[in-house]
C-alpha positions in Angstrom: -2.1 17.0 17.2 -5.6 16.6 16.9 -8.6 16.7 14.0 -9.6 19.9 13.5 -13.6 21.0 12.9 -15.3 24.0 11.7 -19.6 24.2 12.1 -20.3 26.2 8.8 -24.4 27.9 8.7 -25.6 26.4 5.3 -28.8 27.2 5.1 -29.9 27.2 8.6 -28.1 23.9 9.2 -24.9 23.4 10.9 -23.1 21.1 9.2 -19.3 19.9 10.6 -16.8 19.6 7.7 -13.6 16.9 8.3 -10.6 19.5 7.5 -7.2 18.0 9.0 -6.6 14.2 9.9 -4.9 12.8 12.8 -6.1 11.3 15.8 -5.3 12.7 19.5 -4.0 9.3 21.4 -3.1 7.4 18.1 0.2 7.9 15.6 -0.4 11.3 13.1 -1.5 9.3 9.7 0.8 10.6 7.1 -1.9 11.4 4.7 -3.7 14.0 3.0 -7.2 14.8 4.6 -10.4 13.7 2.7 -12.1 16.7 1.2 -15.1 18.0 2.4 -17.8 20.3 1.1 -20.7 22.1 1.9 -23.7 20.1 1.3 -25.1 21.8 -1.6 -22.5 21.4 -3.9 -22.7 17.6 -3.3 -26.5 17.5 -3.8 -28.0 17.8 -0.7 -30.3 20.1 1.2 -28.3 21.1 4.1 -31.3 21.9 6.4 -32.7 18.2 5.6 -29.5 16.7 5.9 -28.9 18.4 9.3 -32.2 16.3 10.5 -29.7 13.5 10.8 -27.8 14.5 13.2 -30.9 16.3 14.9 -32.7 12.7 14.8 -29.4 11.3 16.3 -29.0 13.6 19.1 -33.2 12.7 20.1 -32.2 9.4 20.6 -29.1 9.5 23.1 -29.7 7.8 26.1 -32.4 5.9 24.2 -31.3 3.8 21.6 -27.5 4.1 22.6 -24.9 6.6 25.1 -23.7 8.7 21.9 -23.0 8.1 18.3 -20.9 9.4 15.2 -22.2 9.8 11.7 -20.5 10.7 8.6 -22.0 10.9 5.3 -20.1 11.7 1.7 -20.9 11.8 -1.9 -18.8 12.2 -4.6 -15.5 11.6 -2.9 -16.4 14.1 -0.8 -17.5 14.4 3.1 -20.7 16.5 3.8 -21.3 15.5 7.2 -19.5 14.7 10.1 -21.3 14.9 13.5 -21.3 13.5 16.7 -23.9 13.3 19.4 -24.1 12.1 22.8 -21.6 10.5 25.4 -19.2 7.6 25.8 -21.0 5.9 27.9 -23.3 5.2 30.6 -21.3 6.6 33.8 -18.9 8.5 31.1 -20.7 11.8 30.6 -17.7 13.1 28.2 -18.8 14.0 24.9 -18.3 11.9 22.2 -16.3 13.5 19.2 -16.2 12.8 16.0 -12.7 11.2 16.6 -14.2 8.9 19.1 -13.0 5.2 18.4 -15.5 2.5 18.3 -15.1 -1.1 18.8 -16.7 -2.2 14.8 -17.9 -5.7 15.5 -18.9 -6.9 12.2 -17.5 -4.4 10.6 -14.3 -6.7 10.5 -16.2 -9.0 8.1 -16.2 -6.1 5.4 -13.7 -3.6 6.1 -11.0 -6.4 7.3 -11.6 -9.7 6.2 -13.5 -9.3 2.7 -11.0 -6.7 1.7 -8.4 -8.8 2.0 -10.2 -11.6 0.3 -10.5 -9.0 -2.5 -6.9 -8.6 -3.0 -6.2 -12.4 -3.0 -8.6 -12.8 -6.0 -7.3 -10.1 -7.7 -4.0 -11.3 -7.3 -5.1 -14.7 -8.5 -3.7 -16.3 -5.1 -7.6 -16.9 -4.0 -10.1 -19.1 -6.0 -13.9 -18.3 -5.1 -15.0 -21.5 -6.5 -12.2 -23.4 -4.6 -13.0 -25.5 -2.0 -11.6 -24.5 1.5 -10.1 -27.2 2.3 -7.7 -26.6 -0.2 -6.4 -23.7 2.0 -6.9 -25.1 5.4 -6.8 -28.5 5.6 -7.8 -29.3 9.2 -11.8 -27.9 8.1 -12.6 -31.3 7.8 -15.6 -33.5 8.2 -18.9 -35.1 6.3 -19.7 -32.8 2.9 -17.4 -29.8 4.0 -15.6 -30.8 1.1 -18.2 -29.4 -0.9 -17.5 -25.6 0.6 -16.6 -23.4 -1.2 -15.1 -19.7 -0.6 -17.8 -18.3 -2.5 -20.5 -19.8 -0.1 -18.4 -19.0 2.8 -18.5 -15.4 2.2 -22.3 -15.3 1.0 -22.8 -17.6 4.6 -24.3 -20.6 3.4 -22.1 -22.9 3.6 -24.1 -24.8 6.2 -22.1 -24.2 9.3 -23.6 -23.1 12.5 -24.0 -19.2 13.3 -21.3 -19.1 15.8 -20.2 -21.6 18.8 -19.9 -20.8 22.4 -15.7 -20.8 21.8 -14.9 -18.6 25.4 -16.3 -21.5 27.4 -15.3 -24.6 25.8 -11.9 -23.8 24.8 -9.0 -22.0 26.4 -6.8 -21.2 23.6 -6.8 -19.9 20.2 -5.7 -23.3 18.9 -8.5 -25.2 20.6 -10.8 -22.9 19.6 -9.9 -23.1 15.7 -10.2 -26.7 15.8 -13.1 -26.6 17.0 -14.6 -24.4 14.3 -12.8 -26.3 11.8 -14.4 -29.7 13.4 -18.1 -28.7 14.1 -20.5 -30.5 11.4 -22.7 -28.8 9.2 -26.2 -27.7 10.3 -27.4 -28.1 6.3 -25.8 -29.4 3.0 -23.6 -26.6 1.5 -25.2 -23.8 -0.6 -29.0 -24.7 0.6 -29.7 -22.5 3.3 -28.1 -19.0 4.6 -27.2 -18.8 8.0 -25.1 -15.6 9.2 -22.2 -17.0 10.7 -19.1 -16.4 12.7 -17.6 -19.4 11.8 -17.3 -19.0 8.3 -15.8 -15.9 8.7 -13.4 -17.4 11.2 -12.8 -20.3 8.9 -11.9 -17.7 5.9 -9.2 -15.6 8.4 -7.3 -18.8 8.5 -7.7 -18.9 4.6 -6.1 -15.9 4.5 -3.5 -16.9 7.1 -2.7 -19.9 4.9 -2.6 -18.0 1.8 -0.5 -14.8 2.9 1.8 -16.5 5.9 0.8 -13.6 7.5 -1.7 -13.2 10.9 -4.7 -11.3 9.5 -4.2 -7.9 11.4 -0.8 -8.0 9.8 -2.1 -8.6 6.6 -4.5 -5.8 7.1 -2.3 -2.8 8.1 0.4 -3.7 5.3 -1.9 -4.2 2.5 -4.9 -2.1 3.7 -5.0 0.2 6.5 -1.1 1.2 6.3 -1.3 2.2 2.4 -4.9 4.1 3.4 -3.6 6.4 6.1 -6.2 4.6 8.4 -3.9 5.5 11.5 -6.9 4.9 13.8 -8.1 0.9 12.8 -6.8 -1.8 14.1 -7.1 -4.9 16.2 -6.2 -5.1 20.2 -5.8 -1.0 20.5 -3.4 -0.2 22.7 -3.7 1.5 26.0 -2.8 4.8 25.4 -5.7 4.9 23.3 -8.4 4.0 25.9 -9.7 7.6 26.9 -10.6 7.3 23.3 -12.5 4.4 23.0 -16.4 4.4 23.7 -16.9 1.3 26.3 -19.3 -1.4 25.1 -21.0 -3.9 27.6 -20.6 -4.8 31.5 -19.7 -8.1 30.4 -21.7 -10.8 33.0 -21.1 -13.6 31.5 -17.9 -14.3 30.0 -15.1 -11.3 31.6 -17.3 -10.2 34.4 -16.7 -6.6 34.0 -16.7 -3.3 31.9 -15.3 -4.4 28.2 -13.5 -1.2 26.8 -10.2 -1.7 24.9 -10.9 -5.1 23.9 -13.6 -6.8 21.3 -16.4 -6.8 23.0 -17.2 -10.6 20.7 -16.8 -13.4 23.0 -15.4 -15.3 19.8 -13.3 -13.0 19.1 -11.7 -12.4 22.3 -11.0 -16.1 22.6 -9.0 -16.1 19.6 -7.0 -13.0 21.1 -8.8 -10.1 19.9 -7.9 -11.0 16.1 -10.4 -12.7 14.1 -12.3 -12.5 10.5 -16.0 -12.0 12.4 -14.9 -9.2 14.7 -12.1 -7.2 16.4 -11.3 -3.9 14.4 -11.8 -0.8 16.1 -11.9 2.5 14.5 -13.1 6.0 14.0 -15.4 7.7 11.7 -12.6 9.7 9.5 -11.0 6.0 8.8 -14.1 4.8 7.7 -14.8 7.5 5.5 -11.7 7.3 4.2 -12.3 3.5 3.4 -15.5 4.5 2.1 -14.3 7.2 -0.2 -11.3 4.5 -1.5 -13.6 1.7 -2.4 -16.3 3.8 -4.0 -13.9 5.1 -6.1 -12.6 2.3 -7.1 -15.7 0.4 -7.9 -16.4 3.4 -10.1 -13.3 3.3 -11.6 -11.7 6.6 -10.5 -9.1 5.8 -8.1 -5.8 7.2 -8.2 -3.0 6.9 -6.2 -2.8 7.2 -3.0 -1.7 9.5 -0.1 1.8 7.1 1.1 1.9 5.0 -2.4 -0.2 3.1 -4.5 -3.5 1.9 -2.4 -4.9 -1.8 -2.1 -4.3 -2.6 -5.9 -8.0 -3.5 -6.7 -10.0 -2.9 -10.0 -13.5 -2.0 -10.5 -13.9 -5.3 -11.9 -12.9 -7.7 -8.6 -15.0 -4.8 -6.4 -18.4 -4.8 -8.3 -18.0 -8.5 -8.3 -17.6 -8.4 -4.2 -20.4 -6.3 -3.8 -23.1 -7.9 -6.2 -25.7 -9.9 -4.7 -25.2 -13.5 -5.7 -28.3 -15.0 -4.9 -27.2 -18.3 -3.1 -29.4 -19.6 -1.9 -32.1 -17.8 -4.2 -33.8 -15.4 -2.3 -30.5 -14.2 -0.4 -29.4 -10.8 -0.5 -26.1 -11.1 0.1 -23.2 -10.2 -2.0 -19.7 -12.0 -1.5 -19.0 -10.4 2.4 -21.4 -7.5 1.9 -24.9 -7.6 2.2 -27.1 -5.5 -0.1 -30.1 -3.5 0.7 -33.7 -5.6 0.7 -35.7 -5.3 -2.2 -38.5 -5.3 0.7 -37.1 -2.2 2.0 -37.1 -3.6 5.7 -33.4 -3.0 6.2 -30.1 -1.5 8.0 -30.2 0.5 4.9 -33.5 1.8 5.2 -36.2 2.0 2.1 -34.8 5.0 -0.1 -31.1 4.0 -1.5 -31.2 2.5 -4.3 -31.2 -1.3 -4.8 -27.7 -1.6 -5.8 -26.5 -0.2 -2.3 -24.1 -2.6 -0.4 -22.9 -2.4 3.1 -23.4 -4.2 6.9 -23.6 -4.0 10.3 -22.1 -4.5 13.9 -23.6 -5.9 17.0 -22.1 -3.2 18.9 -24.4 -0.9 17.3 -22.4 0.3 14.0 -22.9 0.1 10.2 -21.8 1.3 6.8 -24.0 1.5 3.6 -22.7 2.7 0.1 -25.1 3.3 -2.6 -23.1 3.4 -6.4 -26.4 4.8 -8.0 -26.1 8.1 -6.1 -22.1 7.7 -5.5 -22.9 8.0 -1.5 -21.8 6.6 1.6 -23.8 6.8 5.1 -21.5 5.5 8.1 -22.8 5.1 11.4 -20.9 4.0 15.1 -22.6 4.2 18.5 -22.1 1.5 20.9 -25.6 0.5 21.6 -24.7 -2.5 23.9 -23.6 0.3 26.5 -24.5 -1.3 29.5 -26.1 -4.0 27.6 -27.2 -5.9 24.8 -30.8 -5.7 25.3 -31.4 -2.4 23.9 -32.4 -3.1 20.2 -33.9 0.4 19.3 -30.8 0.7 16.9 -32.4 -1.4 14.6 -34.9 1.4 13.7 -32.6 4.3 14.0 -30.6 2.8 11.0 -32.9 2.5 8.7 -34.4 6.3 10.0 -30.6 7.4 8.9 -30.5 6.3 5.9 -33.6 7.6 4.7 -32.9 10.7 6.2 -29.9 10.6 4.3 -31.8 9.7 1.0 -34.2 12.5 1.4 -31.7 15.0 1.8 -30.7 14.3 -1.8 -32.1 17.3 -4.4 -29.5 17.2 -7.1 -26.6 15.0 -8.8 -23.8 18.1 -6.8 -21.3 16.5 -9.5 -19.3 20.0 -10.6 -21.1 22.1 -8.5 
């Protein structure tokens, strides 16, 4: 069975509404669709929020072979919309069930997630040290690192090691993370880093006894109906799956299927910096879930009682924490620059949160206008030189932002 979509005219603007959920290649999530509207009873301008997807579709074959954009307020989905191909040499269209390897993503929608849960259950200390969890993370004034500065990245570890060419298993490759000496004393400095989010998967290993994509589909994806995300997809998925680079330096060939991080894919395609693939109408389901709950609306959900989190434990996740001063990020998430010079462009307000992928994806969530923008495109596609993506972002999200003329709340 596959997702069903419907272009509606609003206003001169066709906008594409999300009406049925499942995926075509991927298990039928058992789950009630997220409900979608026409723009102007969320707020929006249709014909100005229809420039995003116009924007998007100018800069195929530019800034990246095709992308997927989804953008919701209120619990609600507004826009759905995909442009472009799957890749270079793949002229298929992309869809907006198109899978996409998340890159970073993993740090937020994976990894911090589950670090959420933990401290709500009281099983995870953020003040703790890490070596309380793992052990073997030893070495001079690491015992000084904490899982707070871990997840704001300033622990003082390196940005990220060269693991696929100077180890050859998973085991060697943890230890070596776990071994490598600080660049900087903790809590001085911020340094986005792979390693500390490697570092806090085991933490979550240690804590749960479970292997983190385990973790994730029985605490978090699973109880969400996100049928679609996951680690190591399998191969009946691949026609679905936009390709990211011709790989010349670590695989030697087309990566598509498999994490597309050369970290990542050294510790077998599961890891807390990278690895989750997924699609749009997951994300915006995730989206829709953790809005909610920071607001302190959420209900139950579709298959049982969702990721038991309280507004509380997510508003704390999601502030920035200042550490080091000057910092702006939050406990995984990052949150928009006061400069404006950001993924999340100049117009949401200062209390949005979200990040970004390598591949070329990202996710921003603004509380003060109870709106999410998502955005996938594999931008690596052939290779990772092409950096426009960095100023179509930002373009998005403004676009996005200026769309907005009204509150839409019982519209």
């Amino acid at each position: 069975m596959k997702r069903s979509f419907d272009g509606r005219a609003a206003g001169g603007a066709i906008v594409t509404l999300l009406l049925v959920a499942c995926h075509a290649g991927t298990p039928a999530p058992e789950h009630r669709p997220i409900p979608a509207a026409l723009p102007e009873s969320l707020g929006f301008d249709a014909a100005r929020l229809d420039r995003v997807r116009e924007y998007l579709a100018s800069q195929v074959d530019s800034a990246y072979p095709g992308a997927v954009v989804a953008v919701g307020r209120h619990g609600r989905l507004a826009l759905l919309a995909a442009v472009g191909h799957y890749s270079d040499g793949d002229d298929r269209p992309v869809e907006p069930e198109t899978v996409y390897d998340l890159a970073s993503l993993t740090k937020v929608i994976g990894l911090t997630t589950a670090c959420m849960i933990l401290v709500q259950e009281g099983k995870l200390d953020l003040d703790a040290p890490a070596q309380r969890y793992v052990p073997e993370f030893r070495g001079p004034d690491k015992n000084r690192i904490t899982i707070r500065l871990l997840l704001t990245h300033s622990a003082g570890l390196a940005a990220d090691l060269p693991l696929y060419d100077s180890t050859r298993s998973r085991a060697a490759a943890l230890t070596l993370v776990d071994t490598s000496p600080l660049l900087s004393a903790p809590g001085t400095d911020f340094v986005y880093s792979d390693l500390s989010a490697i570092v806090l998967m085991q933490v979550v290993e240690r804590i749960t006894s479970q292997s983190l994509d385990a973790y994730l589909e029985a605490r978090v994806f699973g109880p969400l109906g996100m049928a679609a995300t996951r680690f190591n997809p399998p191969r009946s998925w691949l026609d679905h799956i936009a390709p990211t680079e011709l790989d010349t330096m670590f695989r030697h060939r087309l990566i598509r299927g498999e994490v597309h991080d050369e970290s990542a894919a050294r510790l077998g395609g599961v890891s807390g910096n990278a690895g989750l693939f997924s699609d749009a109408p997951d994300l915006v389901r995730f989206a829709t879930w953790l809005m909610a709950v920071r607001a302190g609306t959420a209900g139950h959900g579709p298959r049982g009682t969702t990721p038991g989190l309280t507004s509380e434990t997510v508003t704390t996740f999601t502030t920035r924490q200042n550490i080091p001063p000057g910092s702006t990020r939050a406990l995984g998430w990052d949150t928009a620059s006061d400069s404006g010079y950001s993924s999340a462009g100049s117009k949401l307000s200062r209390r949005s949160f979200g990040h970004t992928g390598y591949t070329g994806t990202s996710i921003w969530m603004d509380p003060d206008n109870d709106l999410f923008v998502i955005l996938l495109t594999n931008r690596v596609n052939p290779t990772r030189a092409n950096t426009k993506i960095l100023e179509v972002r930002a373009k998005v999200a403004d676009l996005v932002a200026d769309a907005l003329v009204g509150d839409g709340r019982g519209r």
